[in-house]
BALOBA-1460 file (C-alpha; in Angstrom, 3 decimals):
// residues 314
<rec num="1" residu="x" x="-119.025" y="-106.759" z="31.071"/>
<rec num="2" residu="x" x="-116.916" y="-103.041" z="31.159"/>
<rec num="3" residu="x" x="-113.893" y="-103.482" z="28.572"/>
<rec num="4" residu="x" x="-111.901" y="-101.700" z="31.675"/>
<rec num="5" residu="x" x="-113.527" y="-103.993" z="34.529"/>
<rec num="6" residu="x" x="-110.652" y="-105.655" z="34.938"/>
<rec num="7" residu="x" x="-107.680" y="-103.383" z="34.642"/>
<rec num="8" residu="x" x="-109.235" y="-99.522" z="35.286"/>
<rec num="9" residu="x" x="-106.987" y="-96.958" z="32.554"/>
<rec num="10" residu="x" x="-106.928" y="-94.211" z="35.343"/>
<rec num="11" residu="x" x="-104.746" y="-96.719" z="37.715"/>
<rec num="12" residu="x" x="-101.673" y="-96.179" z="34.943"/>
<rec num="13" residu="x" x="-101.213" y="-92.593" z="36.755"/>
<rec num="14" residu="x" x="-102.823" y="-90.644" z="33.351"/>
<rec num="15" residu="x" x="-105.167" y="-87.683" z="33.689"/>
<rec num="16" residu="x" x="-108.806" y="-88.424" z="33.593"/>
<rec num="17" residu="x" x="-111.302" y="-85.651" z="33.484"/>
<rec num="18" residu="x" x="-115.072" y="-86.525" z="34.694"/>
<rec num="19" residu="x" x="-117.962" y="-83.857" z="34.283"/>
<rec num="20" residu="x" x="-119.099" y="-80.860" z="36.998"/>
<rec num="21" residu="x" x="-121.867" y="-80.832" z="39.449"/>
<rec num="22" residu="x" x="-124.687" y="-82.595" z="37.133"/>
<rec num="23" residu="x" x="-128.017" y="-82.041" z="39.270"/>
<rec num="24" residu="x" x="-126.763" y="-78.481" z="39.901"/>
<rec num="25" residu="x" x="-126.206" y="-77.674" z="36.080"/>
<rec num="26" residu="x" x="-129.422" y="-79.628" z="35.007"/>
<rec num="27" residu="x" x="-131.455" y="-77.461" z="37.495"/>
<rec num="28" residu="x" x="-129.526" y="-73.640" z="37.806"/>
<rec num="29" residu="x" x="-128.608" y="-73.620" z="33.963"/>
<rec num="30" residu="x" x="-131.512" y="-75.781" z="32.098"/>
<rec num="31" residu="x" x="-134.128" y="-75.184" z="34.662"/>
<rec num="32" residu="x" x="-135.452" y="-79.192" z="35.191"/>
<rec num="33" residu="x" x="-136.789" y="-79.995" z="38.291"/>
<rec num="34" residu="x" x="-134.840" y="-83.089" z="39.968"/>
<rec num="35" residu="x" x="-136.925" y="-83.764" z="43.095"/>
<rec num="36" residu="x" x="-134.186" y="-85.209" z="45.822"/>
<rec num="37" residu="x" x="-131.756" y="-84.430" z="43.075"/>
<rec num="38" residu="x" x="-132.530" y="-87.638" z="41.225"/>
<rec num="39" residu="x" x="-130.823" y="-86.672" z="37.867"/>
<rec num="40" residu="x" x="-131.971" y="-89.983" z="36.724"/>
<rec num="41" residu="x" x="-135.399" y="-88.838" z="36.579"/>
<rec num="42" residu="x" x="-134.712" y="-87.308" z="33.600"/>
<rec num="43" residu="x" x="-134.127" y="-90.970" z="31.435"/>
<rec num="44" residu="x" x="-138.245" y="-90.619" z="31.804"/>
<rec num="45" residu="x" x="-138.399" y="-88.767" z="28.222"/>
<rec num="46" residu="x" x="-136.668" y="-87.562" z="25.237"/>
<rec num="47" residu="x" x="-136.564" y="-84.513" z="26.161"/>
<rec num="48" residu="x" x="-134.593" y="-85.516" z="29.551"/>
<rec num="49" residu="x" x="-132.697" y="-87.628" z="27.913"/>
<rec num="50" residu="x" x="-131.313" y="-85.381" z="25.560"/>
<rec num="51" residu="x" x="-130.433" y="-83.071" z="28.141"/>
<rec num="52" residu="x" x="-128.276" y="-85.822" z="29.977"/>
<rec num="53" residu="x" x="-126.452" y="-86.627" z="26.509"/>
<rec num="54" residu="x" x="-125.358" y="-82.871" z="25.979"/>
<rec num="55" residu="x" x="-124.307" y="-82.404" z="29.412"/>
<rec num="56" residu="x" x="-122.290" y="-85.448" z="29.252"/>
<rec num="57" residu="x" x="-120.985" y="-84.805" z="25.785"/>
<rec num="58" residu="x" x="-120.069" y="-81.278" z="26.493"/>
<rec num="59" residu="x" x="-117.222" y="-82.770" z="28.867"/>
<rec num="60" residu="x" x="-116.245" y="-85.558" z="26.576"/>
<rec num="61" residu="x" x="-115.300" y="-83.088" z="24.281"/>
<rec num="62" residu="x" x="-113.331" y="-81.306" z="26.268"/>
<rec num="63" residu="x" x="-111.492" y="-84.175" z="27.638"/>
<rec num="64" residu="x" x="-110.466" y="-84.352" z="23.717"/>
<rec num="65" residu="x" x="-109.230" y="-80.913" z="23.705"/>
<rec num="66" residu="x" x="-106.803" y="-81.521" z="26.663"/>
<rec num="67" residu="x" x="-105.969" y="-85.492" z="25.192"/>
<rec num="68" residu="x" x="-106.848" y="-86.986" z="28.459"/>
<rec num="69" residu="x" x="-108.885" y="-89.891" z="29.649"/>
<rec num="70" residu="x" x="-112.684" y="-89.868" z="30.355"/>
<rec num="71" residu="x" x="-114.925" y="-90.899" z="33.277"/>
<rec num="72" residu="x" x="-118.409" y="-90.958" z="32.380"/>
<rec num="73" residu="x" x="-119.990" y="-90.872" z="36.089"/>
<rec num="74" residu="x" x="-124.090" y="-92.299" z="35.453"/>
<rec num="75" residu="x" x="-126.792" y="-89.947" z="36.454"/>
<rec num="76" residu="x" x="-128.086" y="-92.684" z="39.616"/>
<rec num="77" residu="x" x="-126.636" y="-91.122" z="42.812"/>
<rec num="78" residu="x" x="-130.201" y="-91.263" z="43.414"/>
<rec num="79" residu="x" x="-131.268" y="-94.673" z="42.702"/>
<rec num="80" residu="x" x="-131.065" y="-96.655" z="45.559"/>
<rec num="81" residu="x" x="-134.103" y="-98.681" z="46.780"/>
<rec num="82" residu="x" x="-135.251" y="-96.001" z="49.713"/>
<rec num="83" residu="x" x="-134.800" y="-93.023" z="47.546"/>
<rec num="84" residu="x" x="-136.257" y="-94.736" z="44.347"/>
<rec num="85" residu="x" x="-139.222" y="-95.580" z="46.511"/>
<rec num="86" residu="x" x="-139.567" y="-91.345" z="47.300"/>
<rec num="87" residu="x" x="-140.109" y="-91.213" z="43.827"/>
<rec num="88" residu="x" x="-142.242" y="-93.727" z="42.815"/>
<rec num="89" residu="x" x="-140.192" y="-96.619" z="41.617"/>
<rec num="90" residu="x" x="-140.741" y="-99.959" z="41.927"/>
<rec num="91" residu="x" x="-137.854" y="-102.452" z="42.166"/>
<rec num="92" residu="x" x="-138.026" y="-103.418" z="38.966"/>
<rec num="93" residu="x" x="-138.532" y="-99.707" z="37.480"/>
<rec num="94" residu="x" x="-135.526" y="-98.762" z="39.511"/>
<rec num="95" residu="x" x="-133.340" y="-101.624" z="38.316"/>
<rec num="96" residu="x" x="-134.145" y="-100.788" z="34.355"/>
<rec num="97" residu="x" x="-133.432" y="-97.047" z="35.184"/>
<rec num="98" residu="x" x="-129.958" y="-98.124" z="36.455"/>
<rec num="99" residu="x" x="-129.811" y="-100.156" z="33.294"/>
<rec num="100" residu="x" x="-130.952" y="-97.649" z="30.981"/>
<rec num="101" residu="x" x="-129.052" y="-94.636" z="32.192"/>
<rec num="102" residu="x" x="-125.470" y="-97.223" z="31.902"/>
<rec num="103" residu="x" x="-127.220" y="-97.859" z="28.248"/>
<rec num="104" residu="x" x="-127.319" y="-93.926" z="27.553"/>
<rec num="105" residu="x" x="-123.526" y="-93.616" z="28.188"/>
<rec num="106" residu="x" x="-122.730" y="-96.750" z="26.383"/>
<rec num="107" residu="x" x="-123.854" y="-95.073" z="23.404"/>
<rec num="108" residu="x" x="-122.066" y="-91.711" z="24.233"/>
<rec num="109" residu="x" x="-118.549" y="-93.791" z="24.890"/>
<rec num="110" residu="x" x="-119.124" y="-95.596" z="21.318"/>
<rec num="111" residu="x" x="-120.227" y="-92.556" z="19.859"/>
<rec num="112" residu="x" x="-116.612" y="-90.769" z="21.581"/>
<rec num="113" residu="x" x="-114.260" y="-92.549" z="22.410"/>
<rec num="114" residu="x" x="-110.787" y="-92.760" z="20.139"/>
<rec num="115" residu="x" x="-107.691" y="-93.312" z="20.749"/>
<rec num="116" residu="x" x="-108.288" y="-92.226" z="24.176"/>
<rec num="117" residu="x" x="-110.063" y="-94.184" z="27.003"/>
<rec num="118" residu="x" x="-113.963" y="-93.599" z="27.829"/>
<rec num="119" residu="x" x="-114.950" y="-95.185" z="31.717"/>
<rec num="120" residu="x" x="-117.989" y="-95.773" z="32.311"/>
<rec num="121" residu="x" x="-118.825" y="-95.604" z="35.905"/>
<rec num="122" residu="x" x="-121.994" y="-96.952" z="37.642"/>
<rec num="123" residu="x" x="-122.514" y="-94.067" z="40.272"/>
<rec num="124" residu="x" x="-124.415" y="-94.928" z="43.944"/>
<rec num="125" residu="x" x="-125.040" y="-91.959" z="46.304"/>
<rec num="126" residu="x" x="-125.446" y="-92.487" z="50.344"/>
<rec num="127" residu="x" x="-128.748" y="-93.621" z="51.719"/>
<rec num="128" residu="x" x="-129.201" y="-91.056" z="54.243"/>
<rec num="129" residu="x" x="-128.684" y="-87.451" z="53.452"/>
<rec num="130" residu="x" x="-124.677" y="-87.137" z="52.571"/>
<rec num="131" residu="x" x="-124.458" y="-83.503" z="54.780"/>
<rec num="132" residu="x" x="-125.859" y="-84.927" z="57.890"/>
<rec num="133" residu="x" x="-124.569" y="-87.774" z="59.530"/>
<rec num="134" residu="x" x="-127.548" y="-88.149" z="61.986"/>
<rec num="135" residu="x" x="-128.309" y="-91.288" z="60.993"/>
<rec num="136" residu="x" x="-126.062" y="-94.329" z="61.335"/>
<rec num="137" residu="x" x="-125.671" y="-98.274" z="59.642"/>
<rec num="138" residu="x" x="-123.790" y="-100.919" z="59.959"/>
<rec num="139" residu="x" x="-121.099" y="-101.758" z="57.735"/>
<rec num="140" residu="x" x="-123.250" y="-105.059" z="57.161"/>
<rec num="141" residu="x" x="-126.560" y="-103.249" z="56.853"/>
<rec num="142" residu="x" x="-124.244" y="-100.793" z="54.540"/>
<rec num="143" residu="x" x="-123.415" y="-103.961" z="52.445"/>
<rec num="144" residu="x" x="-126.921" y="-105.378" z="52.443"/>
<rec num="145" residu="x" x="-128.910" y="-101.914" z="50.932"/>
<rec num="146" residu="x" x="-126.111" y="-101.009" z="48.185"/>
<rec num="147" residu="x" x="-125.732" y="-104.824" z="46.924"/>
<rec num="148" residu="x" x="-129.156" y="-104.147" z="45.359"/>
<rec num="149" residu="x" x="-128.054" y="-101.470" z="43.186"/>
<rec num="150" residu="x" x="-124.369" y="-102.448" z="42.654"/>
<rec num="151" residu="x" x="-125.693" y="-106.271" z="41.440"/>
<rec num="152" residu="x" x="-127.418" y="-104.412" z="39.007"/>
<rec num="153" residu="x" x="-124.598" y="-102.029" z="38.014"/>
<rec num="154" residu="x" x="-122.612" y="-104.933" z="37.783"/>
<rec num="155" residu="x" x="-124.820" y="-106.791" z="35.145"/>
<rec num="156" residu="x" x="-124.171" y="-103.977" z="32.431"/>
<rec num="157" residu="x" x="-121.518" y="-102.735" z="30.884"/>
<rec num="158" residu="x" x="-120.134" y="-100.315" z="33.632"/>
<rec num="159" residu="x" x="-116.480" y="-101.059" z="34.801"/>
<rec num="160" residu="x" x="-116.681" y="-99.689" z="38.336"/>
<rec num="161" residu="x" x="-118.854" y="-98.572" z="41.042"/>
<rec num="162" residu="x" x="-117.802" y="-94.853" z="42.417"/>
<rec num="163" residu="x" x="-120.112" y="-94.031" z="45.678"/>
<rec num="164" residu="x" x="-119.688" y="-89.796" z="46.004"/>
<rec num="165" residu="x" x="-120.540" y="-87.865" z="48.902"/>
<rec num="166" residu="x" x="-120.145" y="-90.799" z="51.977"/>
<rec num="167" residu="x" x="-120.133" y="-89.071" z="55.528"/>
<rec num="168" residu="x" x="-119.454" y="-92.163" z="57.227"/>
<rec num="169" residu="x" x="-116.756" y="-95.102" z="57.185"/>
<rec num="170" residu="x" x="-118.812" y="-98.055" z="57.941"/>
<rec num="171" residu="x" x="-121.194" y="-97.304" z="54.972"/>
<rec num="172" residu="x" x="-118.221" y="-97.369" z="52.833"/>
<rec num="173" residu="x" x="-116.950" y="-100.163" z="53.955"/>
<rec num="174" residu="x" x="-120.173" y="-102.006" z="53.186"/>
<rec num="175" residu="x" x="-119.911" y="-100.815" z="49.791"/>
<rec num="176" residu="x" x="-116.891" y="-101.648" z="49.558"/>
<rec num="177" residu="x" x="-117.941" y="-105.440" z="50.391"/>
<rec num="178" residu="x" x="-120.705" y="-105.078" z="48.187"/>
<rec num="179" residu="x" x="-118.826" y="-104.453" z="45.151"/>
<rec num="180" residu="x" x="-116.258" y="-107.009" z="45.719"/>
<rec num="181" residu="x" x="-119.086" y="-109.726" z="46.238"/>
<rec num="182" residu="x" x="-120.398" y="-108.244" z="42.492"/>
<rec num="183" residu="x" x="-116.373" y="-108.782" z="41.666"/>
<rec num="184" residu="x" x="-116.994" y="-104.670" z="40.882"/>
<rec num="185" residu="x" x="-113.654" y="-102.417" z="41.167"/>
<rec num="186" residu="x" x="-115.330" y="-99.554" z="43.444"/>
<rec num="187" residu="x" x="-114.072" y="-95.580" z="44.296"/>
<rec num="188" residu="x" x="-114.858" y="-94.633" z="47.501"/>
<rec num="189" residu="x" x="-115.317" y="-90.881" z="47.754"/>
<rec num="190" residu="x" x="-115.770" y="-89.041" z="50.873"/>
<rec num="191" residu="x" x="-117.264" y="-85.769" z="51.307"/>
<rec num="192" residu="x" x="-116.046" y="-82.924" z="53.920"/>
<rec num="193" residu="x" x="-116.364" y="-80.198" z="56.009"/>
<rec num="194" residu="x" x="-114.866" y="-76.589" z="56.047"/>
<rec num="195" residu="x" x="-112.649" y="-78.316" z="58.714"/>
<rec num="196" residu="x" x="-111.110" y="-81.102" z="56.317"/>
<rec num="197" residu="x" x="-113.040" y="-83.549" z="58.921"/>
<rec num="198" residu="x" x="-115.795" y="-85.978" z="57.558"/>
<rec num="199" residu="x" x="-118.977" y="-84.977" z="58.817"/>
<rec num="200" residu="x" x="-118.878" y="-87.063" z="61.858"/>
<rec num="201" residu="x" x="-115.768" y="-85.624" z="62.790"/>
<rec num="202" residu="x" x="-113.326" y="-88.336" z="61.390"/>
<rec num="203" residu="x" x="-110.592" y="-87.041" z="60.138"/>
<rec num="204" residu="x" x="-109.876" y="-87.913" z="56.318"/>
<rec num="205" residu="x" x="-106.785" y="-89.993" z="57.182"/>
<rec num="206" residu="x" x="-108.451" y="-92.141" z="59.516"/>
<rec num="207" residu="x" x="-111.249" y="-93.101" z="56.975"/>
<rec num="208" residu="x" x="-108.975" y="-93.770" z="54.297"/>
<rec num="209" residu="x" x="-106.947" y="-96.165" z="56.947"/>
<rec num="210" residu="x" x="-110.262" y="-97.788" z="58.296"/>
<rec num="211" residu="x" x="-111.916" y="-98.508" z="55.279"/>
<rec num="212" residu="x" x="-108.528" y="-100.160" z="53.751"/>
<rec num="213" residu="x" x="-107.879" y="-102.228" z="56.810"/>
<rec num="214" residu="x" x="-111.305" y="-103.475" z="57.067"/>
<rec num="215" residu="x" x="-111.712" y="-104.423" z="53.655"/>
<rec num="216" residu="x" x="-107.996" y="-105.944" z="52.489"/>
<rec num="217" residu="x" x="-107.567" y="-102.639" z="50.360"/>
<rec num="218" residu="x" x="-109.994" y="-103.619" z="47.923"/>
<rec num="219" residu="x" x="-110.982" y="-100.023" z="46.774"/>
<rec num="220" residu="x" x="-109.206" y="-99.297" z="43.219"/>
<rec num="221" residu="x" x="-108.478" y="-95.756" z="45.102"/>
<rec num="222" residu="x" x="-110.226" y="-92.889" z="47.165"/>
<rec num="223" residu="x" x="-111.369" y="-89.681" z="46.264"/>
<rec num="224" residu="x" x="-112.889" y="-86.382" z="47.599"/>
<rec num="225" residu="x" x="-115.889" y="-84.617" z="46.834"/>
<rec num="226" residu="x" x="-118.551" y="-82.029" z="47.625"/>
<rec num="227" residu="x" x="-116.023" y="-79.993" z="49.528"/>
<rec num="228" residu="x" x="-114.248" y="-76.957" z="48.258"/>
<rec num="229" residu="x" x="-110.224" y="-76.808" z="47.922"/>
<rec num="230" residu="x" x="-110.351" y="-74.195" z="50.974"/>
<rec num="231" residu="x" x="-111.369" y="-77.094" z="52.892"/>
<rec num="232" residu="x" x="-108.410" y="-79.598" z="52.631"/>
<rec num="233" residu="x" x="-105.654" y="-76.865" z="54.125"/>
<rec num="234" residu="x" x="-106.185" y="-78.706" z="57.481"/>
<rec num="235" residu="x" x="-104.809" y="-82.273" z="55.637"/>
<rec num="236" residu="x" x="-101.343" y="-82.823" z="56.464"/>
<rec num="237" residu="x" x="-98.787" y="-83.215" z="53.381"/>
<rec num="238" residu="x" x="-97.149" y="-86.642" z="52.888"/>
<rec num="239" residu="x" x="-98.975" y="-88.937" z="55.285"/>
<rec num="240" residu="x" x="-98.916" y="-92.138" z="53.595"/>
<rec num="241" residu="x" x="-102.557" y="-92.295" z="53.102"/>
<rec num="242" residu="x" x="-102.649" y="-89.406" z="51.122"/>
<rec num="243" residu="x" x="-101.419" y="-92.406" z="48.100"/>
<rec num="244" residu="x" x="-104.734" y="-93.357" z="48.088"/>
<rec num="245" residu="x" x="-106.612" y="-90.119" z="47.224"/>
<rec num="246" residu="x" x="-106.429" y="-90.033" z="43.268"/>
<rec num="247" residu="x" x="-109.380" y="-87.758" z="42.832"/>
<rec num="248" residu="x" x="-110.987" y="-85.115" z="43.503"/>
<rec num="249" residu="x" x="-114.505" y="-83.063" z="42.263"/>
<rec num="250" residu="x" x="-114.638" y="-79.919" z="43.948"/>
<rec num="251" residu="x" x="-117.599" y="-77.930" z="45.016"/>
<rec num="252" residu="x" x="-117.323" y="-74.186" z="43.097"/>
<rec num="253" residu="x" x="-118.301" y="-72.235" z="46.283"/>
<rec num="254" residu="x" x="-116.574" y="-72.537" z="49.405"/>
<rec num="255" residu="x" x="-120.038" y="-72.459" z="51.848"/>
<rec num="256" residu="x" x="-120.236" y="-74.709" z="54.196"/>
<rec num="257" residu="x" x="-122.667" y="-77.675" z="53.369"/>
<rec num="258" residu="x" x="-125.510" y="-75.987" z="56.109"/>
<rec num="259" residu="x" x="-124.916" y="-72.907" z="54.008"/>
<rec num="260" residu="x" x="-125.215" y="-74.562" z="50.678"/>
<rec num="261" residu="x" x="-128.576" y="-76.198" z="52.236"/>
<rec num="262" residu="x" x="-129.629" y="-72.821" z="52.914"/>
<rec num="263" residu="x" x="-128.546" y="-71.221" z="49.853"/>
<rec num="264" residu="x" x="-131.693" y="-69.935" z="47.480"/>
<rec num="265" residu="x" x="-128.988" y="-68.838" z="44.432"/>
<rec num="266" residu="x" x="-126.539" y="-70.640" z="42.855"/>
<rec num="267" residu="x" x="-122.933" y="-69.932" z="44.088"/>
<rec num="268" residu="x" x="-120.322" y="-70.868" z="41.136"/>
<rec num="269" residu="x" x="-117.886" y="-69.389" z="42.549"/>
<rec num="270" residu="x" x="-114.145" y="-68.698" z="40.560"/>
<rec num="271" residu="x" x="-113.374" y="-71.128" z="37.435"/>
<rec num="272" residu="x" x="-109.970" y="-69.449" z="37.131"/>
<rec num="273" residu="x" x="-109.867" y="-69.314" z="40.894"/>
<rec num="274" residu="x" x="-110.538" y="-73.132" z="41.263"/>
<rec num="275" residu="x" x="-108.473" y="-74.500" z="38.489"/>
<rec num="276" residu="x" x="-105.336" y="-73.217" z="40.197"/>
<rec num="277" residu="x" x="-106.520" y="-74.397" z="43.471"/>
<rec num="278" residu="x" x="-106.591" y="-77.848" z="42.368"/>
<rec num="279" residu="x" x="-103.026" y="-77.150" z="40.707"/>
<rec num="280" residu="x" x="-101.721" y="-76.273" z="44.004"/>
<rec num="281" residu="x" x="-103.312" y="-79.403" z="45.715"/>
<rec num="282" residu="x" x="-101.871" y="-81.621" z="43.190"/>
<rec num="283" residu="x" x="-98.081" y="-79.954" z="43.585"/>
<rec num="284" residu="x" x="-98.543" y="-80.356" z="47.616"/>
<rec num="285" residu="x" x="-100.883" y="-82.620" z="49.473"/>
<rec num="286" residu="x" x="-102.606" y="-84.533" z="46.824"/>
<rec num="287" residu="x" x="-99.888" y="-85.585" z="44.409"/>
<rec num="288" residu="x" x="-101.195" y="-88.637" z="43.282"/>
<rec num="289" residu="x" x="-104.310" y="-86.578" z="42.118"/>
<rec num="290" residu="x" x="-105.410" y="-87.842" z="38.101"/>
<rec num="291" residu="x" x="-108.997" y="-88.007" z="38.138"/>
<rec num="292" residu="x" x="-110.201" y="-84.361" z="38.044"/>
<rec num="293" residu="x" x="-114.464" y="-83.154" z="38.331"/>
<rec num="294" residu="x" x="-116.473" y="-81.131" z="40.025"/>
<rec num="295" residu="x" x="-119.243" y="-81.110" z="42.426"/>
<rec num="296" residu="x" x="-121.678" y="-78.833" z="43.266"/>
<rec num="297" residu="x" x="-122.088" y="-75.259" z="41.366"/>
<rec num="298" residu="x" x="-119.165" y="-76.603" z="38.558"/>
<rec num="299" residu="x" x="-120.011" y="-76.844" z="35.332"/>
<rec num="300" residu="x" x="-117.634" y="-77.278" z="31.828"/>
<rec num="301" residu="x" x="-116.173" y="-73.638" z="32.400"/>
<rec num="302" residu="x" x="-114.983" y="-74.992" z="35.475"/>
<rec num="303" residu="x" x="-113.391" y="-77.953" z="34.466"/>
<rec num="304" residu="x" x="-111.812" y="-76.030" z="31.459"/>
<rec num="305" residu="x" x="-109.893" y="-74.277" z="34.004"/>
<rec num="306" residu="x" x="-109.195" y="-76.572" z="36.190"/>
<rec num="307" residu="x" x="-107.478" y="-78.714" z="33.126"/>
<rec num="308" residu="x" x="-105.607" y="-75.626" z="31.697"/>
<rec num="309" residu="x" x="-103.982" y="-74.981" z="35.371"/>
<rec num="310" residu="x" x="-103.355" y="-78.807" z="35.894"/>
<rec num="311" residu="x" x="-102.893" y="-80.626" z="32.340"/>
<rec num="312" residu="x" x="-98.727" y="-80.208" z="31.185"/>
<rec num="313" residu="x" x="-99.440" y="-79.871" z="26.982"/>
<rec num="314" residu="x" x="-97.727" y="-82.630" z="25.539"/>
């Protein structure tokens, strides 16, 4: 069982830092292929493996630097039973790669961790494409596919479940079930639009309210991700909701998700820029903000900046 299953550090109102857009980094900067951007994959040799410990080690390190908390987020977003079935896996291969990758940071966290608190963080993805919401469950059908994964999550040592990149409410609330029937705490994390809207149209708000009321407020808290700071000026400042948005990993470019599809370079965008982005956010509409990433085209240099701008020194 996760020594911070039952009480989650980043709930106290400290900073945590996470890592940057992983599949992004492991593809533009180190040049793996990551078919469906199954970062996983790479627990198939030492060489891959490697690679996932220095990427993740790069950030724990600078966590240390800045004397904050640490969420290590698991390289699955991938493996769920219809993607892991894309690539090749069985159910049992997929299970022991959601074992193994947990195992991987279990060793990083013992290897790093101090005085200062080390999450580890069983990461599920959506089962459709996250950028188009053209295809639809049931909250129940939601619940159903992700118990698979999150049962297994749930049997290592992780102490949550964080599902990134969710373009629709009723598949978060059946996560959201789906964790509590593991007795998992779970982040819900929704991704957005230039528009600040979900990409149904659902407006952030709403989302936040609907998933809360149909589940008892069982998510530990909400966050935001693959969406650029640009894109949250349409969020209105102190709606009540907004208590429940605590983090926040921020795409580097501010395209448009069709124009990211589209996009045949990497776009990393600003570090400086971004950092002080996120320090505005967190003085007006987000000011419960403590767990601070990044998404897509981020990398360390990016979340250097973004802790200089937002991080008081002690």
């Amino acid at each position: 069982m996760g020594i911070y299953r039952t009480q989650l550090p980043q709930l106290d109102g400290g900073v945590f830092l996470t890592d940057g857009g992983i599949e992004t980094t492991l593809i533009f900067h180190e040049g793996f292929e990551l078919p469906y951007f199954a970062a996983f994959e790479l627990l198939k040799t030492p060489q891959g493996r490697d690679a996932l410990t220095h990427y993740f080690v790069t950030y724990v390190k600078l966590a240390g630097l800045f004397d904050t908390g640490f969420i290590l987020e698991s390289p699955t977003w991938r493996a769920s039973s219809d993607w892991g079935a894309l690539l090749g896996y069985t159910k049992e291969t997929l299970a022991q790669a959601n074992r193994e990758a947990i195992a991987l940071l279990e060793v990083i966290r013992e290897a790093h961790s101090g005085r200062l608190p080390v999450v580890v963080s069983g990461c599920i993805g959506p089962r459709f494409d996250g950028y188009l919401p053209d295809k639809s469950m049931t909250a129940e059908d939601a619940r159903h596919y992700h118990s698979i994964q999150i049962e297994t999550l749930a049997s290592t040592s992780a102490d949550m479940i964080c599902a990134l990149t969710l373009n629709r409410v009723e598949e978060a609330i059946g996560i959201v079930e789906a964790a509590r029937e593991a007795a998992m705490p779970v982040v819900i994390s929704f991704t957005l639009e230039t528009d600040g809207r979900l990409p149904t149209g659902q407006s952030l708000g709403d989302a936040v309210v609907q998933v809360d009321e149909a589940t008892a407020g069982y998510a530990a808290y909400f966050m935001i991700n693959c969406a650029h700071p640009s894109h949250l000026e349409t969020v209105p400042q102190d709606a009540p909701w907004l208590a429940r948005v605590k983090g926040f990993r921020a795409n580097a470019s501010s395209l448009s998700h069709a124009e990211l599809n589209d996009a045949t370079t990497l776009d990393d965008g600003d570090p400086h820029q971004l950092g002080q982005q996120y320090a505005s956010l967190m003085s007006t509409r987000l000011k419960g903000l403590n767990v601070l990433g990044g998404c897509c085209g981020t990398d360390h240099r990016h979340l250097e900046q973004i802790a200089k701008a937002c991080i008081k020194p002690r």
